[in-house]
N, C-alpha and C positions, 0 to 999 in steps of 0.2 A: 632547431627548436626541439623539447627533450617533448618524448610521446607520453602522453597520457595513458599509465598501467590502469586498465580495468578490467577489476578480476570479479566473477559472478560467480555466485555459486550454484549450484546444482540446484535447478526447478524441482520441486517436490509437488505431489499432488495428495493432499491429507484429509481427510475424513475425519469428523469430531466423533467421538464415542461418546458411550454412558447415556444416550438419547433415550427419554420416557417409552416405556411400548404404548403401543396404539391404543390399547384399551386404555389406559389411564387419559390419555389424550384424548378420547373421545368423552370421556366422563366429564374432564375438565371442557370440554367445546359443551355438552350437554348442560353443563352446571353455568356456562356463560352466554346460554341462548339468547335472553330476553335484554343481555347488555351488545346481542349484535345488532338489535335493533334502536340504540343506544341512541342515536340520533333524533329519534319522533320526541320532541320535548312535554307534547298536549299529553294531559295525565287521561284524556278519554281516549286515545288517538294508540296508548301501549297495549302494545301486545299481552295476552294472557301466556302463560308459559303454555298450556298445553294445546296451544294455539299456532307453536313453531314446532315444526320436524327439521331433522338434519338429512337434507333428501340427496346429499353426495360426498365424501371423502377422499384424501388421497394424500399421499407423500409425493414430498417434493423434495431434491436436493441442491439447497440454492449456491451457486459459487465466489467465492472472494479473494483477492488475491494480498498475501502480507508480505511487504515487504522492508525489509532496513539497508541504510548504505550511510557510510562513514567516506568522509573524504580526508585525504590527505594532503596539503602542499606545502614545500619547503623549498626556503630562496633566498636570496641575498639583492640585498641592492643600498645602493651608495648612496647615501645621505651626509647633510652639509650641518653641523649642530653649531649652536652659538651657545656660547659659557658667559654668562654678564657678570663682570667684575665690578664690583661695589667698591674697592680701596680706590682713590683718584691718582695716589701713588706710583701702581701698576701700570708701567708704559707697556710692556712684554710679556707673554711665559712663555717659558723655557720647556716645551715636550721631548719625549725621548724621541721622535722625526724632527725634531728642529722648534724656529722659532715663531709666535706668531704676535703680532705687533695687536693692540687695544686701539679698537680705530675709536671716531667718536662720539658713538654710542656705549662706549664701556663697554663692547664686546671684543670677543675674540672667537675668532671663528674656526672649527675642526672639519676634515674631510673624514669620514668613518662609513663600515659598510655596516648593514643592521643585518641578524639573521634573524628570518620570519618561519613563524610554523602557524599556518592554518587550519587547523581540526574541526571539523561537522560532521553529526549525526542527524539524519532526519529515517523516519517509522513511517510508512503510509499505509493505508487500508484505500483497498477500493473495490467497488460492487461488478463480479465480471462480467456483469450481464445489464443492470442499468447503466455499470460505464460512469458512477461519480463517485467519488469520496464520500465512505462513512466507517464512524467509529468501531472498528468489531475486534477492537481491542481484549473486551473480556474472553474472547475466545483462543488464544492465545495462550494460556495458561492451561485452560483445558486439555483430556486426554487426545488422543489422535492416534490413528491407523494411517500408515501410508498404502496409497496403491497406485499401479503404474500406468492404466485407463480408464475413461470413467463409465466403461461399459459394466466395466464390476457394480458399480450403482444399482443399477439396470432391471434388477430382477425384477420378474414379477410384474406389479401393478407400477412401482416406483418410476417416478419421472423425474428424468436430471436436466436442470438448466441448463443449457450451453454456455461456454465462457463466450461473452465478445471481443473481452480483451485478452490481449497476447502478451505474454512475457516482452516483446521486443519495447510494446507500448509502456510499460512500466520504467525500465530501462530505460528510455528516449525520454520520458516525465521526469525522470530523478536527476539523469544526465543534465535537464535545460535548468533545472530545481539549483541542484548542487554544485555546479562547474561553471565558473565567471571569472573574466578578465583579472587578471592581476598585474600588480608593481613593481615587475623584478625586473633586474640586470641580469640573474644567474638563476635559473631552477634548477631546485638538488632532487626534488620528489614531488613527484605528482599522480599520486593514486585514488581511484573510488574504486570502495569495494561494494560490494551487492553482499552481503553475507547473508543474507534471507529472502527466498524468493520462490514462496511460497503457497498454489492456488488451493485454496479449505474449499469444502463443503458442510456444509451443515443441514443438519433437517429440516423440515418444516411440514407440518401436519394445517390443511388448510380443507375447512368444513362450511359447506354451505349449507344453508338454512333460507325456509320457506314460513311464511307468516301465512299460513292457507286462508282463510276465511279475505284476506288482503290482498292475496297472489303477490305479494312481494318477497323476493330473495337479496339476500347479501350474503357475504362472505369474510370468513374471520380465519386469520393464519395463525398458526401458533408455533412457537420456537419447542423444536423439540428435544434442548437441551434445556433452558431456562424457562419455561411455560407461559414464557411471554406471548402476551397477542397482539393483535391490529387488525386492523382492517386492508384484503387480497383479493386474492384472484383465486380459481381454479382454473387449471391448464388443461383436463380430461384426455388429453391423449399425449404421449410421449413427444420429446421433440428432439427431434435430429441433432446433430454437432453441425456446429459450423466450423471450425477450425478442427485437424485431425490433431493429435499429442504430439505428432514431431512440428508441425505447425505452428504449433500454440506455443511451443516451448522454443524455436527457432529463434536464435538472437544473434550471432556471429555475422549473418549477410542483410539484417535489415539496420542493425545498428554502426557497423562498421564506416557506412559513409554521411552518418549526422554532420553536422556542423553548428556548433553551440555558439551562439549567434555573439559577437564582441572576441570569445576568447578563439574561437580558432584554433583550435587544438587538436594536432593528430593523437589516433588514439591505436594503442597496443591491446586487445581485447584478450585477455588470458584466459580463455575458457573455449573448448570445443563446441559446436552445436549440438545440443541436447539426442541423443539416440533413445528413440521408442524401445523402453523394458520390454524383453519378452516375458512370456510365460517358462517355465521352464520343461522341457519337450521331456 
């Protein structure tokens, strides 16, 4: 059985630029105070504006992982085709391997091998820290910084999400996604590549607000590349990693003995485990 080539490429860990400074973000939380209370429908029940403070702030850097994988496979297998002849005339034809008699349904029947190529792309996005599928396509296009830990984040007041998920878990999702049983007598090629596999961060500036005379708070996140909002959380204190970078990015000894469930396929993993960038001494 020919092994399945899977070639990945180099984990990157990238950083969106070009993100609003804080002041302007704060303007904009301050300018959207009274739609964080957006909720209370009763028109005696809303808030006056100067009736909300923004009683805490903070950066967040939330993580996501993008990735693309293209398959390859190519094979042969023997197939049996029937030519139905319309003349009644026609007892025989004559092919250059010989003869073949018109039985009597008017056909005539060939032994022929078919050559097959199956090509697929699939893109996925996913959140590395809720752990589901979401669109963060537009990001993508945007500019980006790479760097080699995400302790660089770190400065200061800034708090960085930890990934939950791991390159291997990506990998093992596209592997079950992309790679199925097939109809061959002969495989000639059988490759997935990974050619994108890469975890973002992006910012996120998240303001809570107090409705004093009510004593109620909530909380509004805002994209700090797009100014987009919704409705978050405040995290107030930094949080640990839970996977270190050579961890995170480890795929060679947790993927290597998958088994993609039908097709059964040993697999050639073309890539070393990912080595922690230093600094340079």
């Amino acid at each position: 059985m020919k092994n399945l080539n899977l070639e990945i490429a180099e984990p990157r860990i990238l950083v969106l630029n070009d993100e609003k400074p804080f002041e302007e973000m704060k303007e904009l939380a301050w300018n959207k105070k009274t739609a964080a209370f957006g909720g209370l429908q009763n028109l005696l029940s809303r808030p006056k504006p100067e009736d909300i403070k923004i009683i805490h702030s903070e950066k967040q850097y939330k993580p996501f992982w993008h990735a693309v994988c293209s398959t390859n496979f190519e094979y042969k297998r023997c197939r049996e085709f029937t030519i139905k002849i319309s003349d009644p005339l026609v007892k025989k034809v004559i092919f250059s391997d010989g003869e073949r008699e018109v039985d009597q349904g008017r056909n005539v029947k060939l032994s022929g091998i078919e050559y097959c190529v199956d090509s697929k792309t699939r893109e996925i996005f996913i959140d590395a820290y809720a752990e589901n599928e979401v669109n963060f396509s537009r990001y993508v296009t945007m500019p980006t910084r790479m760097i080699s830990q995400t302790e660089e984040l770190g400065a200061g007041d800034n708090i960085v999400v930890p990934a939950k998920v791991k390159a291997a878990y990506i990998v093992r999702k596209l592997l079950s996604e992309m790679i199925k049983p097939i109809d061959a007598d002969e495989v000639l090629d059988e490759t997935m590549s990974i050619e994108t596999l890469d975890l973002y961060f992006r910012p996120i500036y998240a303001f809570e607000y107090s409705w004093i005379p009510k004593n109620k708070q909530t909380v509004l996140e805002f994209d700090g590349i797009t100014g987009e909002y919704h409705s978050g959380k405040v995290l107030r204190e930094k949080m640990a990693e839970i996977f270190t970078e050579e961890t995170l990015f480890e795929i060679g000894g947790e993927v290597a003995g998958v088994i993609i469930p039908g097709a059964n396929i040993p697999m050639k993993i073309l890539q070393e485990s990912r080595r922690r960038k230093k600094a340079n001494v």
